[in-house]
Structures are given as C-alpha cells and as structure tokens.
C-alpha positions in Angstrom: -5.3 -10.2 -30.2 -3.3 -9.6 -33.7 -0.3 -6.8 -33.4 -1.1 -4.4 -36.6 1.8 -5.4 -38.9 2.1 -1.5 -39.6 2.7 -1.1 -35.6 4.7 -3.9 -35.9 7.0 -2.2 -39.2 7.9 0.6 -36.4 9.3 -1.6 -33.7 12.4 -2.8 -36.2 14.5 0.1 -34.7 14.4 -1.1 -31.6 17.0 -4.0 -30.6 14.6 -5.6 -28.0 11.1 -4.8 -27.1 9.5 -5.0 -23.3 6.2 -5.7 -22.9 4.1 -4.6 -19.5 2.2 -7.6 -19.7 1.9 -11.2 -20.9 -1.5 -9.8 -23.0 0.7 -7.4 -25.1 3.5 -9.7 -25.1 1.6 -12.5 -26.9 0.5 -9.7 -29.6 3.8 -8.2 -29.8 5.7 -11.4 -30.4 3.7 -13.1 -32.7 3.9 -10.0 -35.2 8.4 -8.7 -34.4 11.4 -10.3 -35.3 13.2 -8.8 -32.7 13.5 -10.3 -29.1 10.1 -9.3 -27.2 10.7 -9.4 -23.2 7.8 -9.6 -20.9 8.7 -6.8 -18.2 5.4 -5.5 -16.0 5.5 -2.2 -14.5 5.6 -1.0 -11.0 2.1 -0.9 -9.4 3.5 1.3 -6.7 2.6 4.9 -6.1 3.8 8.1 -4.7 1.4 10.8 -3.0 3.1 14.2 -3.1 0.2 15.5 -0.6 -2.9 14.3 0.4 -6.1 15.4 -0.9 -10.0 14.5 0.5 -13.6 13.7 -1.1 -14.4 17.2 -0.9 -11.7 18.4 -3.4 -13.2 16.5 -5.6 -17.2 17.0 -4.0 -18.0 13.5 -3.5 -20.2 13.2 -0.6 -18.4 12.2 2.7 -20.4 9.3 3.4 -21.1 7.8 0.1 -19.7 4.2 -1.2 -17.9 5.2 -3.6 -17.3 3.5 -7.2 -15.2 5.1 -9.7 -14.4 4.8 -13.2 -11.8 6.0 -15.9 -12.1 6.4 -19.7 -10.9 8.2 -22.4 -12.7 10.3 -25.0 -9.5 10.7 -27.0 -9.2 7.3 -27.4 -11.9 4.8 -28.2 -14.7 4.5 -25.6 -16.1 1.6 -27.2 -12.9 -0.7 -25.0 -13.3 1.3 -21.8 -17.0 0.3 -22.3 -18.2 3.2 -19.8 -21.4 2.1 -20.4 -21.4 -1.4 -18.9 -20.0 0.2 -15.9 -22.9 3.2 -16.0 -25.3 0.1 -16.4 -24.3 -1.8 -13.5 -24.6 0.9 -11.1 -27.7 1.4 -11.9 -29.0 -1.6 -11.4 -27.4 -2.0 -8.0 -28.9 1.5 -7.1 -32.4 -0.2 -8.1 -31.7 -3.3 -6.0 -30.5 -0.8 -3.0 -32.6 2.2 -3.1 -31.6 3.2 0.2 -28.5 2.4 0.4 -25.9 5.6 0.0 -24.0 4.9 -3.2 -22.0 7.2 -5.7 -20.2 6.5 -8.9 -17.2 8.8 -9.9 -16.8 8.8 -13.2 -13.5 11.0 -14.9 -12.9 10.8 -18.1 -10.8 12.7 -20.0 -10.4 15.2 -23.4 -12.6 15.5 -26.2 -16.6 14.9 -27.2 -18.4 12.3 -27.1 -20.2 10.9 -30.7 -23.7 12.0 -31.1 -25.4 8.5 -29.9 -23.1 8.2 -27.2 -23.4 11.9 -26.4 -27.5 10.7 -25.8 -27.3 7.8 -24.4 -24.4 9.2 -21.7 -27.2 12.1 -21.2 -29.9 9.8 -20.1 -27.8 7.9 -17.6 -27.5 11.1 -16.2 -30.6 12.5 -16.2 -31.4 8.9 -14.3 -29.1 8.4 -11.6 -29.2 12.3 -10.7 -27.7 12.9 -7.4 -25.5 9.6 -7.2 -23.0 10.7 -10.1 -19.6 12.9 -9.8 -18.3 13.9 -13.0 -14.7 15.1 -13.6 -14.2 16.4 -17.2 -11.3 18.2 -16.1 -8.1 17.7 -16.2 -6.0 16.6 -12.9 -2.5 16.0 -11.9 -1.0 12.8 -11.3 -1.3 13.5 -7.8 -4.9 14.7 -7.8 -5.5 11.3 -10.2 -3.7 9.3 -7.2 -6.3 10.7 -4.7 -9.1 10.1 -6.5 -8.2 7.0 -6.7 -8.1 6.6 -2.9 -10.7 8.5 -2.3 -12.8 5.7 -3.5 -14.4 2.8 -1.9 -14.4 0.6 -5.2 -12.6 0.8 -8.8 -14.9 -0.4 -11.3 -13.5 -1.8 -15.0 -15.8 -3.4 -17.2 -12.9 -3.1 -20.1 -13.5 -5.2 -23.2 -9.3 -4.8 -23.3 -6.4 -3.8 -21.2 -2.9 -3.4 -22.3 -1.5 -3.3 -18.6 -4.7 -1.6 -16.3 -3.0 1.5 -14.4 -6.0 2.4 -13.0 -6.9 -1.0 -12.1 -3.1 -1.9 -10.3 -3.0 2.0 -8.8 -6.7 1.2 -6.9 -5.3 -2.5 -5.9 -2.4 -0.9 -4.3 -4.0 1.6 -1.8 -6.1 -1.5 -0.9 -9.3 -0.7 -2.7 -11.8 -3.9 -4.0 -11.5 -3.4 -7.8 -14.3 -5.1 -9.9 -13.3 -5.7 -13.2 -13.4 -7.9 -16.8 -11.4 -11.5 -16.1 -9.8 -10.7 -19.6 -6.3 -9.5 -20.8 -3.3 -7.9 -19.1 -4.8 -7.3 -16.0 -5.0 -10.7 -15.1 -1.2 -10.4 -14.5 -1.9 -9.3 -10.9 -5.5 -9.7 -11.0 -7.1 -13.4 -9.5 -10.0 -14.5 -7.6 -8.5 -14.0 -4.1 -7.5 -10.3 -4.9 -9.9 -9.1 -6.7 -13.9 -9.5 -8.1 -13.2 -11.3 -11.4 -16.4 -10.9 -14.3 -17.3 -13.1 -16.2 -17.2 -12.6 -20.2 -18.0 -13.6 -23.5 -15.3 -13.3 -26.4 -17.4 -11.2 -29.6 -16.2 -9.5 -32.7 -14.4 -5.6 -32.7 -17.0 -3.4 -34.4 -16.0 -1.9 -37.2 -14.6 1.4 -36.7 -14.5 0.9 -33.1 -10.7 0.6 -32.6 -7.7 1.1 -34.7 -7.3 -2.5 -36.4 -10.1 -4.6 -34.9 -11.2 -6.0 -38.3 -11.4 -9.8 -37.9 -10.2 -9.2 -33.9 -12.2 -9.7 -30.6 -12.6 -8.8 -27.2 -14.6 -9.4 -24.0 -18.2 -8.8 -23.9 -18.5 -8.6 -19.8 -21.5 -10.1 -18.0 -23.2 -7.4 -16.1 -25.4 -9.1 -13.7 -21.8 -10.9 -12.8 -20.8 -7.3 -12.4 -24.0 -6.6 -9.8 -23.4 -9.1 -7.8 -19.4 -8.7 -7.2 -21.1 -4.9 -6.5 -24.1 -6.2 -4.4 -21.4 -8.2 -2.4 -19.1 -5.2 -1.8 -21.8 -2.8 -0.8 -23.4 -5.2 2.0 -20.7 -6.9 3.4 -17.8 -4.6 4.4 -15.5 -6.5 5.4 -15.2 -8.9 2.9 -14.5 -6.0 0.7 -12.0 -4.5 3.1 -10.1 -7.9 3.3 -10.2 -7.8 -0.7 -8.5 -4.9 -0.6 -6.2 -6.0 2.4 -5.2 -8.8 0.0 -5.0 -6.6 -3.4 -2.2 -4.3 -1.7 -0.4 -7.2 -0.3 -0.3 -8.2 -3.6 0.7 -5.3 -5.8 3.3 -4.1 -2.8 5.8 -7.9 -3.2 5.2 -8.2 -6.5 4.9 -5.0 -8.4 7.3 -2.6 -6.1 9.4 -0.5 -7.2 12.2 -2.5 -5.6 10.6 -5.6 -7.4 10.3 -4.4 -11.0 13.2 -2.4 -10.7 15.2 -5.7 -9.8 13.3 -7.1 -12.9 14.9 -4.2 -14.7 18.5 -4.7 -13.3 18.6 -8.3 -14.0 17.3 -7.9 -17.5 20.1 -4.8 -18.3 23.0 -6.9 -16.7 22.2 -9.7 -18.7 21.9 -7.7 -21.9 25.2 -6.0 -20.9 26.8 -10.0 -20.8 25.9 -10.6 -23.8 22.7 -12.6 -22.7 20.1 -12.4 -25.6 16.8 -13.9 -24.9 16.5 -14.7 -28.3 13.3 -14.6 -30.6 9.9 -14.1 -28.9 11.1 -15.6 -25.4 8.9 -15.2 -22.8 10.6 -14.2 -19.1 9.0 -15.3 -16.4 7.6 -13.0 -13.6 7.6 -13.5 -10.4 4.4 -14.3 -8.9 3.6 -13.7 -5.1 3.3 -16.4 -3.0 1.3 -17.5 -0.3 2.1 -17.4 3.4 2.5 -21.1 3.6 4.8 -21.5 0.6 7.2 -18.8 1.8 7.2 -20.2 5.0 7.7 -23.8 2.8 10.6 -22.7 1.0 12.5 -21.9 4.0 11.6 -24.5 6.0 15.2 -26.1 6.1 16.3 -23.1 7.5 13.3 -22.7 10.0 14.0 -26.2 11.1 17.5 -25.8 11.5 17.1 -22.2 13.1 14.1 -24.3 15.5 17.3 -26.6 16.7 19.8 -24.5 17.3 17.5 -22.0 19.4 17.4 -23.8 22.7 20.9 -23.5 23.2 21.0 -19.6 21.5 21.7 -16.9 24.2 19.6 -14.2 23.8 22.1 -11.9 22.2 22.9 -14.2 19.5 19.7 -14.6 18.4 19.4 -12.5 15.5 22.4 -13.9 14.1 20.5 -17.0 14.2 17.7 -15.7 12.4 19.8 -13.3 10.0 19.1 -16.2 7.1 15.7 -15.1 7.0 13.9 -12.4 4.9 12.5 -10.1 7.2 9.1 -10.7 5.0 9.6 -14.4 5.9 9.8 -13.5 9.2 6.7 -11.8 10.2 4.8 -14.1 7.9 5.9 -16.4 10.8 5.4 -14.7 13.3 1.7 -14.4 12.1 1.6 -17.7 13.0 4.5 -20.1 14.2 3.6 -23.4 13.1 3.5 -26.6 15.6 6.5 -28.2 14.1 8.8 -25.0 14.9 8.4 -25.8 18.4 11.0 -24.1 20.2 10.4 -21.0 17.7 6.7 -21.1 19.1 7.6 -21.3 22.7 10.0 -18.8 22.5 8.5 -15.8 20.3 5.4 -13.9 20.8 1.4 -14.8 19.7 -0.8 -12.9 17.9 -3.4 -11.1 19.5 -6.8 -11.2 18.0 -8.0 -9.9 14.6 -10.4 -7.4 16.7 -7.4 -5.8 18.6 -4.8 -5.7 15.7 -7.7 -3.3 14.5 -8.5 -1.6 17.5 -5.3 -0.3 17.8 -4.2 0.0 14.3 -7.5 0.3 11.9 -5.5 -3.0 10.0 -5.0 -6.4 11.0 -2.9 -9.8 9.5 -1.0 -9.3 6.1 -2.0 -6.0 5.3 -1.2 -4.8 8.7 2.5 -6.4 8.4 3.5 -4.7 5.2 2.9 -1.6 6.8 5.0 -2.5 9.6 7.6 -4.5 7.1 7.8 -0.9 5.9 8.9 0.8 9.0 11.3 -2.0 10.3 13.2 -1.8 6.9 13.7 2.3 6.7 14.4 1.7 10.5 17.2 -0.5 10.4 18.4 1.1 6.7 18.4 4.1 7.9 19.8 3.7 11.6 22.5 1.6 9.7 23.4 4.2 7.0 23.6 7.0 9.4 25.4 5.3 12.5 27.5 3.0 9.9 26.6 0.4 12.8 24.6 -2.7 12.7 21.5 -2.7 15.1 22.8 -6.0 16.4 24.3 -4.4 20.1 22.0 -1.4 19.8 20.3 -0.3 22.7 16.7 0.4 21.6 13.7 2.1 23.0 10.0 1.3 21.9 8.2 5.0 22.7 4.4 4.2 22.4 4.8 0.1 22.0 1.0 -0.1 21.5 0.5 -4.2 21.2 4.4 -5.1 20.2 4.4 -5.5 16.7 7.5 -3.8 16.0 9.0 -5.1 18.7 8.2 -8.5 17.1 10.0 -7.9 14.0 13.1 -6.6 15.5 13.9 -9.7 17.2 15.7 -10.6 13.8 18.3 -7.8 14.4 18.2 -6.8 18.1 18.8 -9.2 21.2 15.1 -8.8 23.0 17.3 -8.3 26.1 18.3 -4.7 24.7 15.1 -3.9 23.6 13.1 -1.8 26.3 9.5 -0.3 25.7 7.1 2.4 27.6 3.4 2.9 26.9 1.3 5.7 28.9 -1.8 3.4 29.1 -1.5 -0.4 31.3 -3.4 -2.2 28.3 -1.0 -2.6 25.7 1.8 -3.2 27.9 -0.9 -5.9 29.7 -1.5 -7.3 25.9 2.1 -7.9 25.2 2.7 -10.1 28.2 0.3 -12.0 27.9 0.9 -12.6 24.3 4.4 -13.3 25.3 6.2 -10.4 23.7 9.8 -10.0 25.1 11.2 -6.8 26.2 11.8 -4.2 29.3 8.2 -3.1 29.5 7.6 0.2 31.9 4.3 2.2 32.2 5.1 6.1 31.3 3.2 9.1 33.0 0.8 11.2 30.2 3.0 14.1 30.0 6.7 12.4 30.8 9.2 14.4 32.7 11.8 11.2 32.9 11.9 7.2 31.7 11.7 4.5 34.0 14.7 2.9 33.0 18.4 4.0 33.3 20.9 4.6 30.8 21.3 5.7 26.9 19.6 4.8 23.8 21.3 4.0 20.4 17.7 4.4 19.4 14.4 5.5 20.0 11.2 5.1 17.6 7.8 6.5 17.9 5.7 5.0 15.4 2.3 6.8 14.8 2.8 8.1 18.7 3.3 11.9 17.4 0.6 11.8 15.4 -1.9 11.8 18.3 0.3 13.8 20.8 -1.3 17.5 22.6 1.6 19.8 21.8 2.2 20.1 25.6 3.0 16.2 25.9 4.9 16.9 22.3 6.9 19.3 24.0 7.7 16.8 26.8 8.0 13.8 24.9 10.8 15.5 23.0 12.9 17.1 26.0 12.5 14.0 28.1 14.1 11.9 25.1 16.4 14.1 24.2 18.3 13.6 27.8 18.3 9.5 27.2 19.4 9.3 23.8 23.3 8.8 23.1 25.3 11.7 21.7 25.2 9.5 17.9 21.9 8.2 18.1 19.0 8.6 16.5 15.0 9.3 17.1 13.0 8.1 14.4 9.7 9.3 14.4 6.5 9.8 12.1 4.5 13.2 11.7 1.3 14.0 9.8 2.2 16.3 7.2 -0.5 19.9 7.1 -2.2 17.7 3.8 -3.5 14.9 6.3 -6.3 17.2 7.1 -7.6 17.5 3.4 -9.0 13.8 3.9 -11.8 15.2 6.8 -14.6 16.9 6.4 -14.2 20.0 4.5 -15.0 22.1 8.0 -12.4 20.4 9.6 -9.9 20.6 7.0 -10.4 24.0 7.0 -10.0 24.7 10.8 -7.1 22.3 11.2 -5.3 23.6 8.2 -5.5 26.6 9.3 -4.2 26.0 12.7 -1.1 24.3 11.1 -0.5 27.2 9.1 -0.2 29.7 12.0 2.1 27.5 14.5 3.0 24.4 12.4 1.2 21.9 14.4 -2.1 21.3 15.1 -4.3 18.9 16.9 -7.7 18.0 16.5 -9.0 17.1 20.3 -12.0 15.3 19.4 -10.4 12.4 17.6 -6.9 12.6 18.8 -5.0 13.8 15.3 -2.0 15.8 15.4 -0.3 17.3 12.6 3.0 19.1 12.9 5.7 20.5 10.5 9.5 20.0 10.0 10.0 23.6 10.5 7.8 23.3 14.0 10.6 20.7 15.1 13.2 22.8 14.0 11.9 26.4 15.6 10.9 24.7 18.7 13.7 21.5 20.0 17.0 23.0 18.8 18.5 20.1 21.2 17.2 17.6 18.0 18.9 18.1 14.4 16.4 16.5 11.5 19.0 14.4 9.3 16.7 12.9 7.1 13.0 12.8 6.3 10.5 11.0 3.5 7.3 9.5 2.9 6.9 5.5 4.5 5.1 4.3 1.2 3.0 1.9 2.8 1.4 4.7 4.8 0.7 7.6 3.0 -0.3 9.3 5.7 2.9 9.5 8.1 6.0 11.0 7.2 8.9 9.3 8.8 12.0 11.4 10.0 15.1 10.6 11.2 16.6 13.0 14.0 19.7 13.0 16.2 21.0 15.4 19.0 22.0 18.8 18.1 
C-alpha cells in the first residue's frame, strides 16, 4: 500500500508522526521524511449504560452477526457485499437454524447499482436482516456491538479495525479478512482468519488506488469460519474468551497509555527515533512464557516457602505480577512443588461456569480486575498496605478471590462465609486456605469474632432480596472497623435493558420507584447509590466506578458513617 505523496506533502508540519498500526506505518514511512512511530490504540471500551437487543429490535434469540460500513466513504473496501453474501449462503446451508445479520451503516446514498444490488439482498434474506441507517452514540455503537453474537469484516483494507478490536474486547468471535492492520491483534487462536487473494483497486473506487491493491477475501473461507461458529458454541465462546484476553493485556488503556508515556519521556530526553524507525509493540504472551520468564523467581520463591510463615508470605510472592500469579494459580506446574502443595487447585471447567457463566483466562481477568481496584483502592483510602489487614470474603462462592489475595494477605487473616455448604465444601477440597463459616440466608451476626479492615462482596448484591440486603448491610456494618472499608458491586437500573423488553420494562420500573429491584425468577438485583444512601446511613459511599472487565457491576467503595 503506497501513502499518496499529496497526503504525504501535509504531514511535513508535524515533527513526528504515530501510526495505529504496523499496516499504516509501512505506508506512512515509505512516503515522510519525518520520524514515523508505530503507536496502536487502546482496544478498551467504556459503557456509560447498558442497552439490550430490543433497543435496537434484534430478535432475542437470534445468532447474531453484525456489520459496519460507511456510505460517506468508499463501500467498495468495507466490501458489505461479501459479508451480505456469506450470510446468505450460511442461511441456505442452515435453513432452520435462527440467524440474524445486523447491518449499520452510516450517512449518505448508495450508487445506483449498489443501491439494486443492496435491494435484492434484502428483498432475499427478509426476516433475518436488522438495518440501522441511523445515527447512534458511541455508547449505543458500544452496545450494539455487544449485543452481537459475531462481528463480521470481510474488509478488502483496514487502517487499524475499531469495530473489529471493540467486538474482540467484549469477547465476541470476529470473522474477518487475514489482511492489513488488523492483524496487529488479530491471529489464528483469537480470531477466524479468511483467506484472500491480493487484486488491483478499481478505478475510482478509493482515493489513490491507481496501480494499488487489496484483498479479495475468499467467501466460502468465510462460511465455514460462520458454519463453525453457528454449530459449535463453545468453540466460539472460547474464541471470544481468548479475543478479550487478548485486547485487555495488550491494548488497555493502562498498556497503550504506558506506550504513550514511554514514547513522550523519551521525546522529552532528547531521544529521536530517527527516520522511519519502527517501535516495537508489545505482543501478549502465552500462559507458559509468562510463567517462563519468571521462572527464576518462581523457583526461588518454591525454596524459600517451606520455611515461610504464613504471614510472610505475600512478601515472598510480592516479586510477582499479580497477572503472573493467577496465570499460576491456573495451574501450578510439577517443578514448583512446594508452591503446588501449598496453594489451592482449580476446580473443573464445568463449575468455574456454574458459578460464574466464565471459566480459565477469561474468567481470571475479570477477577484480575477486582483484586487490583481492591487492593488500589483499600490502599489509597486507608493509606495502609493490605499486608496485616484483616479481611472478610462475604459470598466466597468457589475461592477465587481468595486465591489471588494470597499475594498480599497472610491466608491466616483471611476469613470467608457463604449461605450455601457447597462452595465452602468446594474450596476445601480444592485446598483453598482461609477461615471458612457457613452464614444463615438472612444473617443477623457472623460466625467469627472480631473487626474487619475489610469486607468484599463480589457479585453477592447483585442477587440479594432486599430483606437479606437489608440484613447483609446492618450485620456488617457492626463487624467492620471504625476505618475500614466494604467494597461491594451493584447492578446499575440499565442492567435490565439487556432482558427481554417485558422485563426491562417491569424491572426498570421497579427501580425507579424504590431504587432497587429484584427479579425473583432468576435471582437479579439492581439497586441505586441513592437507595444505599436513603436506606443504611451507618455506611458512607467514598467512591464508586465501573469494574471494566464487567460491564455489568458497578463496584463501590463504602466505609462507616
């Protein structure tokens, strides 16, 4: 791909020039004198609220592709007809099978012959399309998006793939063109890869293309990556797993942003990267290799353990990144072997999801997520280090926060209550260490004596009757020390908007009048800031955002009043 020298004329008032992705930065740098950097963009999202399929009327128990393009730009790269194609033929293959295909595009009319042949699609696949000619907000865009079971992208060119790194981020199988940028985060284990053939730009179909070419994408490749999703749904739930474990260590916010940083201070040293240098990226690793690169420190922490007390221990293990550690504890390898006789197993696959909905790697970002605002925030508000903390698991489930906190609490001081026997009968056997106590449905005391620094509740609140709410909140409050602090997670009123449009409306409702409400049948509970505030003056709420791995919990920090 050749840079248009008259593009290129424009970029001589700048002093250095960032690419979003090795694709561009090829271009860019053949066609500049100035320094050309190669700096990707964040892949990570925000959702100010949360909206369902029925605000945007796609059937409730479709699977669900989508698809973006443009009709202010040029439609021939989206190549919205490749995409139109492939559907079709899968809906041939699978007659009976439920299947939609969102398609938004945006501004503008389509050409006359386009106009036709976009008509006829239609006019065939009635009653599997949703089309969104509107326009939508960036939050709306960002629900859409994960509203979706699939994002489908048979490009002919990307310059970075928004759409494409936005879907892989909320964990959604993306099928798309093995050509240009996206291929920064895009690869076989993460995503369904088409094949393509490289042909000539038409003329007059982008600014430029004279003499240039893209990718021509195979479309029975395409059917089958669909074929695949459609009748086997796990492998295309474990695509996404590993899409958003992806996008979440590389393309953070924290990640690019440290990109960023590193890039500024080096500017501001005087460092230039000098004419058409490419920087490298950091590319994620597997679980083995980060586990590999530490493994002096694993086998020095493995030696030392034996004769660790118990308190000690997360000095011991303060070397290691806490992503380090829970890929570990996923599974602790044979040569750690005091490491694997002392810490915890891993129950099955089938009970990770049981209780969760996730299992493995996807299931430990989320709880990555929590462990870090947990200790950031207990530490910026207590200006004390968890390490003599006394900490209460409320609602341990299966352990797995418990398991993560052993790098910065002594599992002597960590103690945990669960209403039901078989969690707390799951973490024993799997060896999970802490002072485990069954609690009564609607709890009146705790079963153990003595203050908390902290207590957590994670996704415990969220499934609560507001009687054992009420409880759970005056019971705590009476074994929580004067400065400590109750971090918790709510379901915002929006979580409803994901159901059914009945029950949306019902619950929504509900919320509105008290600022909670709970949905019986399934066991969902929303409730409101303002609810907490109107209704347990003994709590104070010091600090509340979203937990970005979980869009669908709000995480808020509280302390006595």
């Amino acid at each position: 791909s050749r840079y248009p020298a008259e593009w290129a004329k424009q970029l001589d008032r700048f002093d250095e020039i960032w690419a979003p992705s090795k694709f561009t930065y090829a271009s860019i740098a053949a066609a500049v004198t100035k320094p050309v950097v190669h700096m990707p963009l964040a892949g990570q999202i925000h959702l100010k609220t949360f909206l369902g399929r029925h605000h945007f009327q796609i059937p409730e128990s479709s699977f669900t592709f989508l698809f973006f393009f443009d009709l202010t730009s040029y439609i021939e790269r989206k190549n919205p007809f490749a995409a139109l194609e492939a559907f079709e033929r899968v809906c041939k293959l699978r007659p009976d099978d439920d299947l939609c295909l969102v398609i938004k595009f945006k501004g503008g009319e389509m050409k006359g012959e386009h106009q036709d042949i976009f008509s006829d699609y239609v006019a065939r696949l009635k009653g599997r399309l949703v089309i969104i000619d509107k326009l939508l907000t960036d939050n709306e865009i960002k629900n859409l998006v994960r509203c979706c079971d699939c994002f489908l992208s048979l490009h002919r060119s990307e310059g970075f793939g928004l759409g494409l790194i936005t879907a892989m981020f909320l964990g959604k199988p993306v099928v798309a063109t093995a050509y240009s940028a996206n291929l920064d985060f895009m690869n076989e284990s993460n995503s369904c890869l088409v094949r393509y053939e490289l042909c000539a730009v038409p003329n007059g179909a982008y600014p430029f293309g004279e003499g240039q070419v893209w990718a021509d994408p195979n479309i029975d490749d395409a059917v089958e990556h669909v074929l695949k999703l459609v009748s086997d749904r796990d492998f295309a739930r474990a695509i996404g797993q590993e899409a958003s474990r992806h996008i979440r260590v590389s393309f953070s916010y924290r990640a690019t942003g440290l990109r960023y940083s590193d890039r500024i201070k080096e500017i501001a040293a005087g460092c230039s990267t000098g004419r058409a240098e490419e920087r490298q990226t950091t590319e994620v690793k597997t679980r083995e290799e980060m586990i590999s690169d530490y493994d002096a420190v694993l086998s020095g922490i493995n030696s030392r353990l034996s004769e660790t007390p118990p308190d000690q221990i997360p000095q011991l293990l303060s070397p290691l990144p806490l992503a380090v550690w829970g890929d570990l504890l996923l599974e602790i390898p044979a040569k750690y072997a005091n490491l694997k006789a002392l810490f915890p197993s891993m129950p099955s696959e089938a009970t990770q999801i049981h209780w969760t909905g996730n299992h493995g790697a996807m299931l430990l970002s989320q709880s990555i997520a929590f462990v870090e605002s947990l200790v950031n925030g207990y530490q910026t508000l207590t200006r004390r280090s968890l390490e003599r903390a006394r900490v209460l698991d409320f609602g341990c489930g299966w352990g797995r926060i418990i398991r993560l906190l052993y790098k910065y609490v002594g599992y002597e001081n960590i103690f945990a209550v669960d209403a039901w026997d078989e969690p707390i009968a799951l973490c024993k056997r799997h060896g999970v260490k802490a002072h485990f106590a069954f609690l009564e449905d609607v709890p009146t005391t705790l079963p153990f004596d003595g203050e908390f620094d902290l207590i957590y509740a994670l996704s415990v609140f969220t499934h609560l009757s507001e009687k054992t709410t009420r409880a759970a909140f005056d019971t705590l409050r009476r074994f929580i020390a004067d400065d400590g602090i109750f971090l918790i997670t709510i379901r915002p009123k929006e979580y409803w908007q994901i159901h059914g449009k009945a029950v949306a409306d019902r619950m929504m409702a509900q919320h509105d009048e008290t600022g909670f409400a709970c949905d019986v049948t399934y066991g969902d509970t929303s409730m409101s800031v303002d609810y907490i505030a109107a209704n347990f003056p003994r709590w104070q709420v010091v600090s509340q955002h979203c937990n970005l791995i979980d869009p669908y919990q709000l995480l808020l920090f509280l302390r006595p009043a």
